[in-house]
Structure formats: C-alpha cells, structure tokens
TORKOL-4160 file (C-alpha; in steps of 0.2 Angstrom, whole numbers, padded with zeros to 4 digits, m for minus):
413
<pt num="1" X="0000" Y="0000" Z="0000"/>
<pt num="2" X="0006" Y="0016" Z="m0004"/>
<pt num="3" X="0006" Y="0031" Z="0006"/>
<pt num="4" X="m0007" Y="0039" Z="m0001"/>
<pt num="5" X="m0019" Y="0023" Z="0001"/>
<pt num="6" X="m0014" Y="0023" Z="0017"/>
<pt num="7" X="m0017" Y="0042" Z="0022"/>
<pt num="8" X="m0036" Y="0039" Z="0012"/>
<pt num="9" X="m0038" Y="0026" Z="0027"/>
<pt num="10" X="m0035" Y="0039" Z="0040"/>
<pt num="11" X="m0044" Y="0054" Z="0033"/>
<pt num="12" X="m0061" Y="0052" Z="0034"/>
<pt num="13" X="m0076" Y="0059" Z="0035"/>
<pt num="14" X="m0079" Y="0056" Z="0053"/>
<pt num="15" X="m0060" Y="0062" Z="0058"/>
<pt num="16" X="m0061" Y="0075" Z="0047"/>
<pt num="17" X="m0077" Y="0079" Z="0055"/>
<pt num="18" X="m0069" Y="0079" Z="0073"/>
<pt num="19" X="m0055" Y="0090" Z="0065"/>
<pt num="20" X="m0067" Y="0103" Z="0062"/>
<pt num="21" X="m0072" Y="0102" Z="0080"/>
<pt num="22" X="m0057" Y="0107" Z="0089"/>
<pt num="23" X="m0058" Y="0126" Z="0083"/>
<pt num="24" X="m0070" Y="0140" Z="0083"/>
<pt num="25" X="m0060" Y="0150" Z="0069"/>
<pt num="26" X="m0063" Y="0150" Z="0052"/>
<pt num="27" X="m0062" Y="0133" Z="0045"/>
<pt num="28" X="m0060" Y="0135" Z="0026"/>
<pt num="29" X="m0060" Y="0118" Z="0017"/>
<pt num="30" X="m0051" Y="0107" Z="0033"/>
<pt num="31" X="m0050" Y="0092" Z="0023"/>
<pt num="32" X="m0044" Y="0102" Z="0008"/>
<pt num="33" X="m0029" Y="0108" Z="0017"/>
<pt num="34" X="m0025" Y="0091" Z="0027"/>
<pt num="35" X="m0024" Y="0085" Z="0009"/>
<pt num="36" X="m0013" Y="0099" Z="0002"/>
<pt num="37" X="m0001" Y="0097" Z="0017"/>
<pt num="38" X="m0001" Y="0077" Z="0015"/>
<pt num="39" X="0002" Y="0080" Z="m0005"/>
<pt num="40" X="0017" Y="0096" Z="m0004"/>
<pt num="41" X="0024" Y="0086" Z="0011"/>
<pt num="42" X="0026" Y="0070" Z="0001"/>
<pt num="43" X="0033" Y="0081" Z="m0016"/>
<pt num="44" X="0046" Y="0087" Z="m0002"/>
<pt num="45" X="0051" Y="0070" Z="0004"/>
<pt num="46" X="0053" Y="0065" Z="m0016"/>
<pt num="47" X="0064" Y="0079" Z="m0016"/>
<pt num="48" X="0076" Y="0076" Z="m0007"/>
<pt num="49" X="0078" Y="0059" Z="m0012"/>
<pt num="50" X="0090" Y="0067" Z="m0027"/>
<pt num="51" X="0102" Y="0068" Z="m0016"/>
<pt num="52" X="0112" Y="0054" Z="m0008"/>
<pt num="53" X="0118" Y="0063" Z="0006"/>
<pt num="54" X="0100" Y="0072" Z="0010"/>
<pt num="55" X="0092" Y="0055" Z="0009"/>
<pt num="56" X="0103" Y="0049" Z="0020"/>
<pt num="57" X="0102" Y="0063" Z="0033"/>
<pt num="58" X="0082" Y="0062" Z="0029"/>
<pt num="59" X="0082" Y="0042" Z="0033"/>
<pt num="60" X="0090" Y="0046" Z="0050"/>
<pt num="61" X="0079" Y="0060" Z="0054"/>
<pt num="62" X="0064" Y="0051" Z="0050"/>
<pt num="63" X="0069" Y="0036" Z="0060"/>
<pt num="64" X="0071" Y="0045" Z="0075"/>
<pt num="65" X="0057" Y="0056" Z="0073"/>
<pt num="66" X="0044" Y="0040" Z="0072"/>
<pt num="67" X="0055" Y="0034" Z="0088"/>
<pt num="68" X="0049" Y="0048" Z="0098"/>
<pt num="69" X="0030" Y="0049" Z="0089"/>
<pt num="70" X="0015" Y="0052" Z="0098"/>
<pt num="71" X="0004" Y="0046" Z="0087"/>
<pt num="72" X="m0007" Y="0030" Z="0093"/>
<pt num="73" X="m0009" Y="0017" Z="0082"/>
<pt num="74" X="m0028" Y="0020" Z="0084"/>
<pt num="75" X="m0030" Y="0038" Z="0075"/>
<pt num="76" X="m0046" Y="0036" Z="0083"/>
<pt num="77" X="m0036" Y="0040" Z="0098"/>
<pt num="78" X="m0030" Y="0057" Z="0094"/>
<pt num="79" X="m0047" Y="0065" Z="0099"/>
<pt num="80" X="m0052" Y="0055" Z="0115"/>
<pt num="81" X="m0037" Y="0058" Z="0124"/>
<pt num="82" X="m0038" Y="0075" Z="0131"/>
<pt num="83" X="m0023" Y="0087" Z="0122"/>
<pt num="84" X="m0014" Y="0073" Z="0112"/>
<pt num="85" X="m0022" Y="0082" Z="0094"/>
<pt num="86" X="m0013" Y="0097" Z="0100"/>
<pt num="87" X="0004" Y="0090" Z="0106"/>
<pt num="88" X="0005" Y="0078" Z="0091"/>
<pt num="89" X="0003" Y="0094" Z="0080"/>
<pt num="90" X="0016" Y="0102" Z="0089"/>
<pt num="91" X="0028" Y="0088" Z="0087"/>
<pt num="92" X="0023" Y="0088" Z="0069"/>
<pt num="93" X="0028" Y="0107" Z="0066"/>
<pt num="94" X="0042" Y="0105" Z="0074"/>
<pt num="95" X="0044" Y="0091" Z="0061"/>
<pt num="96" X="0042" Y="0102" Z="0048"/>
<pt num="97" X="0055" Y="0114" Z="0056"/>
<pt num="98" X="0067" Y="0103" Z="0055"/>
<pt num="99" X="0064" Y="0089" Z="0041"/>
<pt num="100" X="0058" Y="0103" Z="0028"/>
<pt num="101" X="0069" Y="0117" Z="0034"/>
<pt num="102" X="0063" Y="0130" Z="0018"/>
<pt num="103" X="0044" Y="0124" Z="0017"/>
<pt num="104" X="0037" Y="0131" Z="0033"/>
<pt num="105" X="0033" Y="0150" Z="0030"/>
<pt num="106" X="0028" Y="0148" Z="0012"/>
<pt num="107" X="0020" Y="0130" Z="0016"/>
<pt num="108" X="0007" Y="0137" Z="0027"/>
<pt num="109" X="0005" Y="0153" Z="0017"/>
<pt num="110" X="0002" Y="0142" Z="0001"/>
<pt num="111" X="m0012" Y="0132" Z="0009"/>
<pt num="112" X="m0018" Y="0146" Z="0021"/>
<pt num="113" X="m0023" Y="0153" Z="0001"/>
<pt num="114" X="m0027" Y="0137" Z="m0006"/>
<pt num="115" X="m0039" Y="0131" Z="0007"/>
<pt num="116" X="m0046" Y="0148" Z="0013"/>
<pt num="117" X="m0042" Y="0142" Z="0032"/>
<pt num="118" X="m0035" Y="0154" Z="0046"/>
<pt num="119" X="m0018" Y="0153" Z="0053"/>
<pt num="120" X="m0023" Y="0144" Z="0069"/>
<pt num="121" X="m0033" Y="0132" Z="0057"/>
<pt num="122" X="m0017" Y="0130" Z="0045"/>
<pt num="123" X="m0004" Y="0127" Z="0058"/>
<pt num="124" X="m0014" Y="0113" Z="0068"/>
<pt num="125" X="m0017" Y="0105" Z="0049"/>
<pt num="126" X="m0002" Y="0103" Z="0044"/>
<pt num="127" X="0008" Y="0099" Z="0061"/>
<pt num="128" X="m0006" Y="0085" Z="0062"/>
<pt num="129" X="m0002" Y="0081" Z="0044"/>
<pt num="130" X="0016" Y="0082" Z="0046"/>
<pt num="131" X="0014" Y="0068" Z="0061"/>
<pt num="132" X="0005" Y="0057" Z="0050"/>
<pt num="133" X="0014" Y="0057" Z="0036"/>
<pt num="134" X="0031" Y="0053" Z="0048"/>
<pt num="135" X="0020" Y="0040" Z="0059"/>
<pt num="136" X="0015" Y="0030" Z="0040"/>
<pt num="137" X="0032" Y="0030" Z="0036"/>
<pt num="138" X="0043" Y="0026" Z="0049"/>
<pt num="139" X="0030" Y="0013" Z="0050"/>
<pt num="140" X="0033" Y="0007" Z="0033"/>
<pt num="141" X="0051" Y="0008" Z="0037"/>
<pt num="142" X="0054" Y="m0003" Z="0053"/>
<pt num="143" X="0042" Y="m0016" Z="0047"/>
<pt num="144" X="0051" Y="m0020" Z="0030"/>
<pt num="145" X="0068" Y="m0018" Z="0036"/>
<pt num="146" X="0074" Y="m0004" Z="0025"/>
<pt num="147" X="0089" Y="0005" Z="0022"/>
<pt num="148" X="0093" Y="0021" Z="0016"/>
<pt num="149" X="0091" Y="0015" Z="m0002"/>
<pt num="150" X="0075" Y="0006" Z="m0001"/>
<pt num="151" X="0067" Y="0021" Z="0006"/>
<pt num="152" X="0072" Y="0028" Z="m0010"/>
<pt num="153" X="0066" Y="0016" Z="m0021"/>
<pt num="154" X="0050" Y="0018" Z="m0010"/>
<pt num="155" X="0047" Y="0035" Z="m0012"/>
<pt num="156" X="0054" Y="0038" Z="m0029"/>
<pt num="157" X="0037" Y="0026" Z="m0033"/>
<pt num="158" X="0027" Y="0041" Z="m0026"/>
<pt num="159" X="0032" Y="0053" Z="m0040"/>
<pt num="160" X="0020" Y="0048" Z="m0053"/>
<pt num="161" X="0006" Y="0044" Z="m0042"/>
<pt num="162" X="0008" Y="0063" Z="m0035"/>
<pt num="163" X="0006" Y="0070" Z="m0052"/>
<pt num="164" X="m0007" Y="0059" Z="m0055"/>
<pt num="165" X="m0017" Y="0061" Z="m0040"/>
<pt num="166" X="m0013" Y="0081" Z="m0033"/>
<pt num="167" X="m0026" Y="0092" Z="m0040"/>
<pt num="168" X="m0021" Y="0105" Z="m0055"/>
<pt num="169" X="m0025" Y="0120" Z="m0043"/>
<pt num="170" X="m0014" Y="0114" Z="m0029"/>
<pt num="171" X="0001" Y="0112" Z="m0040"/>
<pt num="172" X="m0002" Y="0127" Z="m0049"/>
<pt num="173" X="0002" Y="0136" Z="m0031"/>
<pt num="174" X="0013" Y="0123" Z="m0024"/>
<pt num="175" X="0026" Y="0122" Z="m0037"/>
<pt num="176" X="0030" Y="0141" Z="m0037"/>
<pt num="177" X="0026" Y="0145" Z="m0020"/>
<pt num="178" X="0040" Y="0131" Z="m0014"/>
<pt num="179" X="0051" Y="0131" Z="m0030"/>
<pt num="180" X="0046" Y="0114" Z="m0035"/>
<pt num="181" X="0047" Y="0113" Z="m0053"/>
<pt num="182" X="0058" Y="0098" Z="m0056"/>
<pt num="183" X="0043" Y="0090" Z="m0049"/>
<pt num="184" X="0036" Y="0094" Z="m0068"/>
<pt num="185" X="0054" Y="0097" Z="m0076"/>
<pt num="186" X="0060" Y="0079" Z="m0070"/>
<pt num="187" X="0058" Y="0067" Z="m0083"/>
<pt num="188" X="0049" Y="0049" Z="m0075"/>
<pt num="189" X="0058" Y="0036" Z="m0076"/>
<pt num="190" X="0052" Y="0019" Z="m0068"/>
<pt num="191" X="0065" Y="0018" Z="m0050"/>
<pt num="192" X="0077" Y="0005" Z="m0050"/>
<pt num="193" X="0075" Y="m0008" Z="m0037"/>
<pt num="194" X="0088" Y="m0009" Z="m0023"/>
<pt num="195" X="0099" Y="m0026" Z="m0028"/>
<pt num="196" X="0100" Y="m0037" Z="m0011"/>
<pt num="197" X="0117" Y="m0042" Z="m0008"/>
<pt num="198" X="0120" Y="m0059" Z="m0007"/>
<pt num="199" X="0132" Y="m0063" Z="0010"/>
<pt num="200" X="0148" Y="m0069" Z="0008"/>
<pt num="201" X="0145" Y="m0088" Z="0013"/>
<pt num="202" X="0131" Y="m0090" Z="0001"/>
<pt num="203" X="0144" Y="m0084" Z="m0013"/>
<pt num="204" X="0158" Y="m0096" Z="m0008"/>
<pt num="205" X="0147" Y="m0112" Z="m0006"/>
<pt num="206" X="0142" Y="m0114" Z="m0022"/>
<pt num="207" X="0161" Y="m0112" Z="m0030"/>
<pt num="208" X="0167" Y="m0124" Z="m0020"/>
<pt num="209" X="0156" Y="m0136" Z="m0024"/>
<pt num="210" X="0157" Y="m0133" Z="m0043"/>
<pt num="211" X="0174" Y="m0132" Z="m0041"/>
<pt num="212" X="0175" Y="m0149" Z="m0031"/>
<pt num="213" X="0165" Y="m0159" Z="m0046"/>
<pt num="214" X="0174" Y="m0152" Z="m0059"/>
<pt num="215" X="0191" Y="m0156" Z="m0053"/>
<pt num="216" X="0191" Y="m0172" Z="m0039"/>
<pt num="217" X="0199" Y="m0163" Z="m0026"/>
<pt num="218" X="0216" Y="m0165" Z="m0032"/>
<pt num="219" X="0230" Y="m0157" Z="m0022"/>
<pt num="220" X="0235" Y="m0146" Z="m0035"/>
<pt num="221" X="0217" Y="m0140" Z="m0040"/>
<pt num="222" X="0215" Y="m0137" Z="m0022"/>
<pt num="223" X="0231" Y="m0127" Z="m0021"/>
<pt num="224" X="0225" Y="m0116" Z="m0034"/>
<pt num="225" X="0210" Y="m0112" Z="m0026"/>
<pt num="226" X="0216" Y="m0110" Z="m0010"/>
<pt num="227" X="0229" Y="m0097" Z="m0016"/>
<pt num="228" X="0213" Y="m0087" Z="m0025"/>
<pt num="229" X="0201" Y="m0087" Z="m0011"/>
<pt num="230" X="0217" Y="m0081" Z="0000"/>
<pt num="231" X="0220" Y="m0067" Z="m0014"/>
<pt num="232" X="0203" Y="m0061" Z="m0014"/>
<pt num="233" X="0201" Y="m0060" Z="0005"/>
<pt num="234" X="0217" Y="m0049" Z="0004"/>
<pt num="235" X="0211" Y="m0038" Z="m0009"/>
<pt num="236" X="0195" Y="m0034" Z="0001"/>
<pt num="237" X="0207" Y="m0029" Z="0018"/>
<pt num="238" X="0217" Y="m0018" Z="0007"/>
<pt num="239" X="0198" Y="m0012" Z="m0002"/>
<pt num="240" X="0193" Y="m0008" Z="0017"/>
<pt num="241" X="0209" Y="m0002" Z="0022"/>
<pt num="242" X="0207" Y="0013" Z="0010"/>
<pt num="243" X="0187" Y="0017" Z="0013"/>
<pt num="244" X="0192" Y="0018" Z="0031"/>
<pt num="245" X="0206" Y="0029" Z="0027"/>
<pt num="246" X="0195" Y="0041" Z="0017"/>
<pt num="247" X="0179" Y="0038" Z="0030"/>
<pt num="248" X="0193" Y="0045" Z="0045"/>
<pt num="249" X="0198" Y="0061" Z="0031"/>
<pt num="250" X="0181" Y="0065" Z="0025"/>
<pt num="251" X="0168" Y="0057" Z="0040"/>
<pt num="252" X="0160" Y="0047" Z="0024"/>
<pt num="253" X="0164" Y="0035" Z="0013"/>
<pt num="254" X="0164" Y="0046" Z="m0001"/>
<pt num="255" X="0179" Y="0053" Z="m0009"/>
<pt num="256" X="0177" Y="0069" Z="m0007"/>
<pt num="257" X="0182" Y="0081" Z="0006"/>
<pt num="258" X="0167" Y="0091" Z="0016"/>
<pt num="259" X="0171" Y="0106" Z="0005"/>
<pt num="260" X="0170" Y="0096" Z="m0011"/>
<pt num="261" X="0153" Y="0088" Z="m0008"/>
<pt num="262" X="0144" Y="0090" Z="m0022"/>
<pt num="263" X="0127" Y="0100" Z="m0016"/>
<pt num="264" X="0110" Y="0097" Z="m0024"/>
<pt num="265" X="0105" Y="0109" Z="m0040"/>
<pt num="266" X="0103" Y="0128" Z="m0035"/>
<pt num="267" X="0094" Y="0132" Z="m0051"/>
<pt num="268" X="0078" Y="0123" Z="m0037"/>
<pt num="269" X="0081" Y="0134" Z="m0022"/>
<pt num="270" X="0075" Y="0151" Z="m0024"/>
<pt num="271" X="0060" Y="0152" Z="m0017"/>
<pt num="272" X="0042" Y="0160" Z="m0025"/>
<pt num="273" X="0049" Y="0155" Z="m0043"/>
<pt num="274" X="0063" Y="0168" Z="m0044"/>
<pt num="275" X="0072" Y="0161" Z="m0059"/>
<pt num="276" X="0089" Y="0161" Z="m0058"/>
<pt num="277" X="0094" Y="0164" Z="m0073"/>
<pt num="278" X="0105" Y="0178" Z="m0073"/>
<pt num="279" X="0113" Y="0171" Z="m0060"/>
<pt num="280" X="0129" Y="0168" Z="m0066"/>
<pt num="281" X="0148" Y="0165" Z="m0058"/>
<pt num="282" X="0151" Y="0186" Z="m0058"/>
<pt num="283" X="0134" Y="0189" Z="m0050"/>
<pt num="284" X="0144" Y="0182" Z="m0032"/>
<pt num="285" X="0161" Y="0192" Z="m0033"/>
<pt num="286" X="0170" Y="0180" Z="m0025"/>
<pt num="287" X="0187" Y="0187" Z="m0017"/>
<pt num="288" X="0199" Y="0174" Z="m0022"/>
<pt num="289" X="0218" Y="0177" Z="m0024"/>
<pt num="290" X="0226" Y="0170" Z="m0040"/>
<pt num="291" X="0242" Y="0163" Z="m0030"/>
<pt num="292" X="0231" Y="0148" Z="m0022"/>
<pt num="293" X="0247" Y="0146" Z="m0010"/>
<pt num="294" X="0241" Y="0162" Z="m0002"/>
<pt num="295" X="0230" Y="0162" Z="0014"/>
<pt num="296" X="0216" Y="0175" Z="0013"/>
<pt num="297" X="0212" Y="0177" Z="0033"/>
<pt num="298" X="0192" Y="0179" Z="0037"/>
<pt num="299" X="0188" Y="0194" Z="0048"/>
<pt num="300" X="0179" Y="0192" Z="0063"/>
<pt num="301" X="0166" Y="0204" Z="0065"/>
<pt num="302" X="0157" Y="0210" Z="0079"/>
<pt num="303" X="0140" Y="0203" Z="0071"/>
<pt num="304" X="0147" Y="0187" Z="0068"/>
<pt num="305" X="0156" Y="0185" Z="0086"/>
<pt num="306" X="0139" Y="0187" Z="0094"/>
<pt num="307" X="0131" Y="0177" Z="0081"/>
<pt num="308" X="0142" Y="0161" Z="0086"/>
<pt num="309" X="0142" Y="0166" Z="0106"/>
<pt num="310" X="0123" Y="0162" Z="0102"/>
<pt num="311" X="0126" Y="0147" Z="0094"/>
<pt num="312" X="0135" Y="0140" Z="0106"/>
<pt num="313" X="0127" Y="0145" Z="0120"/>
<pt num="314" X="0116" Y="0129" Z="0121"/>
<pt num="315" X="0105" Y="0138" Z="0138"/>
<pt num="316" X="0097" Y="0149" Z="0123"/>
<pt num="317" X="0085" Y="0145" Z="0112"/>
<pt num="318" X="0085" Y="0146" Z="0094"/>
<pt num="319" X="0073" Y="0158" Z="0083"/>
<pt num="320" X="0083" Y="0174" Z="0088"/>
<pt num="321" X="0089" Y="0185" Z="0073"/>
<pt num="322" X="0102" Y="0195" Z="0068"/>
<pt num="323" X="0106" Y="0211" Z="0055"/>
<pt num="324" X="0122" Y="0208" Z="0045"/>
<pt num="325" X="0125" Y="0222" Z="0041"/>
<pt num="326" X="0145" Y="0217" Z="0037"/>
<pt num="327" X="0136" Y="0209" Z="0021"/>
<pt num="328" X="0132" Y="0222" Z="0008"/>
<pt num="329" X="0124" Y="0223" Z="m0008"/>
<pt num="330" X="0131" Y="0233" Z="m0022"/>
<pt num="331" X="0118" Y="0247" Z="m0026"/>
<pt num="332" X="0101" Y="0241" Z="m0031"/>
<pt num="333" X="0108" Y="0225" Z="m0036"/>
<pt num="334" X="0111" Y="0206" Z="m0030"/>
<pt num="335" X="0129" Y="0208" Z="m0031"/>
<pt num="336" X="0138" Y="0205" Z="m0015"/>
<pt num="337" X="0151" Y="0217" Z="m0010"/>
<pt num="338" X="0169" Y="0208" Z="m0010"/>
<pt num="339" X="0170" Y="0213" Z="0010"/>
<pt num="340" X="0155" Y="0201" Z="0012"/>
<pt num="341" X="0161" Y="0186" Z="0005"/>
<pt num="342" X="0173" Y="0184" Z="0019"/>
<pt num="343" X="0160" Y="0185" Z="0033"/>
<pt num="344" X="0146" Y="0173" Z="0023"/>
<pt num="345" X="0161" Y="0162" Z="0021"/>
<pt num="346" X="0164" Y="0162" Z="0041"/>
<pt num="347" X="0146" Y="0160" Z="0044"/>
<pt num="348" X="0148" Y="0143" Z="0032"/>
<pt num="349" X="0162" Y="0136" Z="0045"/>
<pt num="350" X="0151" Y="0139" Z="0059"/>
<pt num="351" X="0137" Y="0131" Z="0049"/>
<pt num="352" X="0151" Y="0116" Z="0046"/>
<pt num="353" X="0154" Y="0115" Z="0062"/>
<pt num="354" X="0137" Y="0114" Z="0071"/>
<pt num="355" X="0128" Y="0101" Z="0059"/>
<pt num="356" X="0112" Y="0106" Z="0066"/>
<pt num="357" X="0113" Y="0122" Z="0063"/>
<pt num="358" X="0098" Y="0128" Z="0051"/>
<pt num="359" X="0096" Y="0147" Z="0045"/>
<pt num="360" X="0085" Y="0160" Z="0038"/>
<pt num="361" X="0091" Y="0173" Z="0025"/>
<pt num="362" X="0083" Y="0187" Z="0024"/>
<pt num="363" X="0087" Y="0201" Z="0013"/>
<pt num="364" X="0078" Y="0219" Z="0010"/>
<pt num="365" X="0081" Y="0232" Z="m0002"/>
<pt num="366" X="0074" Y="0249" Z="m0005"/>
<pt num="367" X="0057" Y="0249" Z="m0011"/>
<pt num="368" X="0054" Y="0232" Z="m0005"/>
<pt num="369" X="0055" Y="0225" Z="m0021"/>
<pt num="370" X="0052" Y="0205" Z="m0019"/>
<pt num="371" X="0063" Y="0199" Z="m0035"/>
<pt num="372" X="0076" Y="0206" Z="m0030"/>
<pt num="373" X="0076" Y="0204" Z="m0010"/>
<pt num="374" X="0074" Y="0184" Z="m0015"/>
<pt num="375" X="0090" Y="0187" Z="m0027"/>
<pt num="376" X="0098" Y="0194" Z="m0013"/>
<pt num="377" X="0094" Y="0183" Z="0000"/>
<pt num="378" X="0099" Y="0168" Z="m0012"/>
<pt num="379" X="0117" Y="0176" Z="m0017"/>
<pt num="380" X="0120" Y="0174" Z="0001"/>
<pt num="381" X="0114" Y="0155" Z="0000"/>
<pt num="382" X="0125" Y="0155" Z="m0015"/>
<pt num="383" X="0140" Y="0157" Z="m0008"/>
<pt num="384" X="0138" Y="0146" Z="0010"/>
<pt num="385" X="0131" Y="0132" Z="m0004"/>
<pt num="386" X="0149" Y="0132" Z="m0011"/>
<pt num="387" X="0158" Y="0129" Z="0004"/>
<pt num="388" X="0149" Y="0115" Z="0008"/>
<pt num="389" X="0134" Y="0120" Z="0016"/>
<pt num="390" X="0119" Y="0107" Z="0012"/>
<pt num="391" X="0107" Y="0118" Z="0005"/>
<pt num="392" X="0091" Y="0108" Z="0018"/>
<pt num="393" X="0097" Y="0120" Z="0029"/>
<pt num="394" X="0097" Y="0136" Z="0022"/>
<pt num="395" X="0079" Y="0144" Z="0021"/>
<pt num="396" X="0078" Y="0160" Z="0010"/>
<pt num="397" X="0064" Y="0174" Z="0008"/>
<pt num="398" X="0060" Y="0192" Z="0006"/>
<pt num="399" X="0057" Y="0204" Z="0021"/>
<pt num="400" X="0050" Y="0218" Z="0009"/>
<pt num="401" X="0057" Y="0237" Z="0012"/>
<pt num="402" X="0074" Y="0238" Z="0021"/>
<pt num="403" X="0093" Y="0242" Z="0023"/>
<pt num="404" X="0105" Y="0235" Z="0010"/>
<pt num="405" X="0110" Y="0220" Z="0020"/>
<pt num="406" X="0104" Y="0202" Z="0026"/>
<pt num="407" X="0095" Y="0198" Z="0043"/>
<pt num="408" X="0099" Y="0179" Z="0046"/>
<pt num="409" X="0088" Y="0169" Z="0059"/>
<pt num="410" X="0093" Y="0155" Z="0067"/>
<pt num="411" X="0080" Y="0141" Z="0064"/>
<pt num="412" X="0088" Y="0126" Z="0074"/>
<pt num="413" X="0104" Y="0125" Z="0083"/>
C-alpha cells in the first residue's frame, strides 16, 4: 500500500469531522488543506531523495522522529485523549521545522490561500499532517527492514502517483510557492530496485562445490584455489583499508572532502519561482587570490562573534535573529560586496561545524522589491552552498522594504 492509500484510510469523514471540531476560527476547506499538506509534504520527501547525502540525513531524521511519535496506532485515539491532537501537532511542526527546513513559512502561506483556512486552522493541519505522514512511514520503514536505499526506491514510486493524483489547482500554487518545478521538469523514469546483496557464505558455497565436481579434489586443484580465495580475501582488507582511510579524512565513505561535496542543484532553491537565470559565476564576486598558496584570513566581525556566542550558548533557544550588516549589496543589485564574502564564508564554517545548525536569510532592499530581495537573499545562500553547506538548511525569503544588508535567523541549533 502506498502512502497515499494509506493516508485515504485515515482521513475520513468522521475524523475529518472531529478536526473541524477542535476550533471556533474560520475553518475554510479542513479536509482540503489536510490534503494539500499530505500531497506538498510528500513532493518534499521526493525531493530530497536526489540527493544521496539528503536522503541519507532524511532516513536518519525520520527514524528518529517516528521513535519519539505520539501518534497511537488507533487515530481514533488522537481525539479522546484530552490534548494529544494538539501536542501531536506540535511535534509535527516542529517536524516540519526541521525535516523541511525551507517549506514552513511559504508552506502554510500556500495552503492558508489554497484552502481559505486561518492561521490557527493551518498550523494545527499541517503539524497534524506532518505527524501522520512521519508516523506511515517510519512505520513502513521498521516493518520492511529498509535501508537508506529502499526508502528511496519507495518514495521515488510516489512521483507519478503525485502527479497523478494532486489536484491542478494545488500544483499550480505549490510548485511556485515552494520552488518545486523539477517535480514537472523531472523526466519519470520507472526507479530501480535496490539489488539485495547476497552474503559472503552464500557466494563461496556454491564455488566450492562446482569447483570440487569439476576437478576431484586433487592437491593441485586445491592449491590453486586456496591461493585465489586467499588473494581475494586480501584484496577486500586492502579495499577496506582505504574506505576507512577516506571515511577518518572526510567522516564518509565518499571521496570527497566536506568542501567538495557536491550539493544538490541551486537552479531549485530560490523560493516563489525567482528564476535564476541571470545568475551567473560574476553575479557572487567571490574574493579569491590568483596565487592559491596564499592564505586570505576571514575577519571576525562584531556581528558574527555574537552570532556564534549564540550558537554556542546551548541555555538559549533558537529563533533569535540578527542584522548583518557586514554583508552588503552593491547598489540596487544582487551583487555582494567583496568585503562580504569573507564574513558569509565564516558563517559557512560555523554552519560546518554545528551540523544542526539551520538558517534563515533574509534580505531587503529599498522599495521592498520581492525579486530582488529573494535574489539577494539567495546570493548569500549561493555562496555558503559552495563551501559546503547542504542547502536543507538554508531557508531564503524576502522581508519587503529595508537596509542594503541580510538579517539571518537561526532556525535550529
């Protein structure tokens, strides 16, 4: 059963109809938005199967998050049990927080619109919805056993059957509104089934006995084999030997370092639609020195020092904000001043640092002009995604009129 199916079996009319009971505001279309939530949340997960190293952050957060679920296995349960509906859609907005980092502001915004539903209405849908969908599949991934690659085979599966089954209205928003378009852009191709590897026992038993009838076990025959079967074993010490030596460089098994990571395609980040385009190597100025042996050293600036006290002071909480005003634009452009690409590239290293660090860029302009604040807001993005920065965690968006600089919000930390 897919998880579409298996969302169908939860929402229906009479949960739906207890939904609608728990708020005085106005409803909108409740079942219209647990839908659109369920259908943008799954398009995200399909996303970020494109990358190996966001699946394989995704599989972990998702495993942990179905650990500490508070989701009964009787839905029924979510609205007899005195506050469960709201801390289950707590959990699941804080799901949302931290498993679609960039989703969040425009996601609620989008179906806010879409379903005609007030803000109290919209958050409890989708942090109920959010729950749901983690509760199905973490369920779907503890009983079948899977690994990071079966979870994407599994998912992958779901990319047709969204197209198929989201309505036309919701895409029209959903696709813009969370920059979405390879969804459509994407070319389907049927997913290929993870090969099960069969163990080493099972591999050897066989060639023995094959290799037994064909040549009666005389000593020399024996030899011969004995020799391979020792060559082989050696060549899979010296094959560890070497992932191990790049797994203690890199903290992978990949063989590239943590600044060479390939990131995901920033052609799909910016948010709201905002082509890229004209977005080209020039448009970030990058101050690099054409003698490579020499060492450009990043300044430390007031804003950033009390920026990383803030990180690492783990009594705080997180969702505080700060004014960069260090990073500058160059006048009514997107262009970054070459004095700011030392400081965004500081803010990266912290970022490297503290793997749990998510962000929010904010960028302004005068006139409050949305195209270009998003332009602005992604140029910073631009240039933390090049030193290595996942781009999960990295939330960009326009805070209308303003000062020629960035405010950046810490998400999580």
């Amino acid at each position: 059963m897919n998880l579409f199916e298996s969302f169908e079996d939860i929402i229906n009319e009479d949960f739906i109809t207890k939904l609608k009971s728990i708020s005085t505001d106005n409803l909108g279309y409740v079942e219209v938005a647990v839908k659109g939530v369920f259908y943008t949340l799954v398009a995200g997960l399909i996303r970020r199967t494109n990358s190996d190293m966001s699946a394989g952050m995704l599989f972990n957060q998702i495993k942990e998050k179905y650990n500490k679920s508070s989701v009964p296995e009787d839905k029924s349960l979510l609205f007899s049990q005195k506050g469960l509906i709201e801390k289950v859609a707590e959990d699941g907005s804080k799901i949302i927080s931290q498993i679609f980092p960039a989703y969040k502001s425009p996601l609620l915004s989008m179906i806010g619109s879409y379903a005609n539903t007030s803000k109290n209405v919209t958050v409890i849908t989708s942090g109920l919805t959010s729950s749901l969908l983690i509760d199905l599949l973490g369920k779907r991934i503890n009983s079948e056993n899977m690994n990071k690659d079966d979870m994407i085979y599994y998912l992958k599966q779901h990319h047709e059957l969204l197209l198929q089954q989201a309505p036309e209205s919701l895409m029209e928003k959903m696709i813009p509104a969370l920059g979405l378009q390879e969804l459509i852009n994407t070319k389907i191709v049927a997913p290929k089934k993870p090969e099960v590897k069969a163990s080493e026992e099972e591999t050897v038993a066989p060639t023995i006995g094959s290799f037994s009838e064909g040549y009666n076990h005389d000593s020399s025959s024996e030899t011969f084999f004995n020799k391979k079967v020792l060559l082989g074993l050696l060549a899979l010490v010296l094959l560890g030997g070497i992932l191990y030596y790049f797994w203690v460089k890199s903290g992978d098994f990949g063989f590239f370092s943590k600044e060479e990571t390939p990131v995901e395609s920033i052609d799909e980040e910016l948010m709201f639609a905002d082509s890229l385009d004209r977005v080209s190597e020039d448009s970030v100025k990058i101050n690099e020195s054409a003698d490579s042996s020499k060492t450009v050293q990043t300044p430390i600036t007031s804003e950033f020092v009390v920026l990383k006290q803030y990180v690492n002071d783990k009594t705080k909480g997180q969702g505080s904000e700060f004014d960069f005003k260090s990073i500058q634009y160059l006048d009514k452009s997107f262009d970054l001043s070459n004095e700011s690409i030392p400081v965004i590239d500081s803010i990266a290293s912290l970022m490297n640092a503290n793997e749990s660090l998510q962000i929010k860029i904010t960028a302004f302009s005068e006139g409050g002009d949305p195209k270009l604040n998003n332009k602005r807001a992604f140029a910073v993005k631009k240039v933390l995604l090049r030193k290595g920065v996942n781009t999960i965690r990295i939330d960009t968006g326009s805070g209308g009129n303003g000062g020629n600089y960035p405010r950046i919000k810490v998400v999580t930390k």
